[in-house]
C-alpha positions as CSV (number, residue, x, y, z in Angstrom):
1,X,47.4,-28.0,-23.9
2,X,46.1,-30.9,-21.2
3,X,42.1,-31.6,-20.8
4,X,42.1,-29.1,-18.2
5,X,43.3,-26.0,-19.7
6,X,41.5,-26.7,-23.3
7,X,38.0,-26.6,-20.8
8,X,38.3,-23.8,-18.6
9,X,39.6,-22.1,-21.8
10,X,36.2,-23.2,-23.5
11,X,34.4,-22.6,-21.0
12,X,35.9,-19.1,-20.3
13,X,35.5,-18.1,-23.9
14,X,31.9,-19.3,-24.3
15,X,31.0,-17.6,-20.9
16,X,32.0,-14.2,-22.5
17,X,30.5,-14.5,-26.2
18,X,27.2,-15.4,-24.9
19,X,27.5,-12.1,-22.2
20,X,28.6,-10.0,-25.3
21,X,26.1,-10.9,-27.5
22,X,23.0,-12.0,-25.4
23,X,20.8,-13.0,-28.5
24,X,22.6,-15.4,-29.3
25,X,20.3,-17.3,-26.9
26,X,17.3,-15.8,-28.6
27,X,18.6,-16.7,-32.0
28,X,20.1,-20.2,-31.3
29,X,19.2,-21.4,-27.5
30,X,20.9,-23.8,-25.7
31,X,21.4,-26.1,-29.3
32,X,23.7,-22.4,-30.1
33,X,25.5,-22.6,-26.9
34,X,26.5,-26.2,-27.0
35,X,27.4,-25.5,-30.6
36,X,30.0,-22.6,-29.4
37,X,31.5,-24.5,-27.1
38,X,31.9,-27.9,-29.9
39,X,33.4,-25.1,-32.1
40,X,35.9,-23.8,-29.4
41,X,36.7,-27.3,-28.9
42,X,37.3,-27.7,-33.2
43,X,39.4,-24.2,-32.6
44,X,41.6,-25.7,-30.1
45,X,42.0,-29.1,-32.1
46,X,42.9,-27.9,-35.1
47,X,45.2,-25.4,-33.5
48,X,46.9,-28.3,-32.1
49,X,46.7,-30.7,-35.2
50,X,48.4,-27.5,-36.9
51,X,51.3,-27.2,-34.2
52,X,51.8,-30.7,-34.3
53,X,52.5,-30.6,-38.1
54,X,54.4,-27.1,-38.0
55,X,51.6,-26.1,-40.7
56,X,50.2,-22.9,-40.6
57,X,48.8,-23.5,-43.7
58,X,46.6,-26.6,-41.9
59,X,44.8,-23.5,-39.8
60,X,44.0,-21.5,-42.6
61,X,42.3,-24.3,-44.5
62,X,40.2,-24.7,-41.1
63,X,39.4,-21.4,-41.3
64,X,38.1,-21.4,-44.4
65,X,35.9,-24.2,-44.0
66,X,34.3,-22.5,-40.8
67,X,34.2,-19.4,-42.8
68,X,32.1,-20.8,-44.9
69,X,30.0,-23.5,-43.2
70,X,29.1,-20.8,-39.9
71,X,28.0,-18.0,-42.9
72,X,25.5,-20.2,-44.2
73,X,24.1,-20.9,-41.6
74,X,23.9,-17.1,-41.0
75,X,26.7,-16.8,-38.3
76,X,28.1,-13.6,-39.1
77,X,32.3,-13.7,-40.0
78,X,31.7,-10.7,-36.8
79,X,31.2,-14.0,-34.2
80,X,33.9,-15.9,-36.0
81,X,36.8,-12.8,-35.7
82,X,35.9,-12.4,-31.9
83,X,36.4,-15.4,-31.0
84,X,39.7,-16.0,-32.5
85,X,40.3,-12.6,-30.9
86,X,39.1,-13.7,-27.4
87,X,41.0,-16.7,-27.6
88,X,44.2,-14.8,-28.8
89,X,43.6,-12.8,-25.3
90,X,43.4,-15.9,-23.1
91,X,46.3,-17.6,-24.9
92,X,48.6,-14.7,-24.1
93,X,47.3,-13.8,-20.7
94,X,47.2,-17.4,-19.2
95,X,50.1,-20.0,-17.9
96,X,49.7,-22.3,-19.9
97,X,52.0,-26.1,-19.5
98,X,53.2,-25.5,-22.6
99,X,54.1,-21.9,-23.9
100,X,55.2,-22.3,-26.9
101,X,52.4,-24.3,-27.7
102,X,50.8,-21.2,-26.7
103,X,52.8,-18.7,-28.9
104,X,51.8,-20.9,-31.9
105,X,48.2,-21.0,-31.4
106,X,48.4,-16.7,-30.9
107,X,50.7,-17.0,-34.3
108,X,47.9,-19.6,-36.1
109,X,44.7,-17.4,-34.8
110,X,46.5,-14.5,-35.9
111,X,46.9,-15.5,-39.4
112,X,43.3,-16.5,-39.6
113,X,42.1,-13.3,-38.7
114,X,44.2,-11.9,-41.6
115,X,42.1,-14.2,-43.7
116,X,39.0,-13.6,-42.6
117,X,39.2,-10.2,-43.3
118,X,40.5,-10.8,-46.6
119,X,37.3,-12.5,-47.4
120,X,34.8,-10.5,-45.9
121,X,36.0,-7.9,-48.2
């Protein structure tokens, strides 16, 4: 994904979280918003690290880490799901430079939503 893509993406997917859940800015401010869109920017990264390494498994360790770093900090696993989910929805829906970069970023964020289910149970 080139440096243009991997912003409007961002900036698409902040754009939305912060409409879906407006306290967000009540909770977290601008500091919360420019956090979101570091985070979407560490989604993407590792998403690519994991492509570059054929390692699914790479993702999955990311994912647990954010699991548990966002949830102590009282970020709700709820915040953490949609976003994969939006970003699973712009990854499919956009034309993107390289699609099957694409496909394995939808695979990757699909696999961490299996796991963050798992351990929210």
């Amino acid at each position: 994904m080139n440096k243009k893509e991997k912003a409007l993406l961002v900036d698409h997917i902040v754009e939305e979280i912060y409409d879906a859940y407006p306290d967000l800015w009540t909770r977290f401010g601008q500091n919360g918003r420019e956090r979101t869109e570091e985070d979407n920017y560490h989604h993407l990264d590792h998403l690519y690290s994991a492509y570059e390494m054929n390692s699914a498994s790479f993702f999955l360790e990311y994912t647990d880490w954010l699991y548990n770093v966002l949830t102590s900090r009282n970020v709700g696993i709820e915040l953490i799901i949609d976003n994969y989910t939006r970003l699973i929805r712009h990854l499919r829906e956009g034309k993107w430079e390289d699609p099957n970069e694409a496909a394995a970023f939808i695979n990757y964020l699909e696999l961490g939503l299996e796991r963050l289910e798992k351990l929210s149970q």
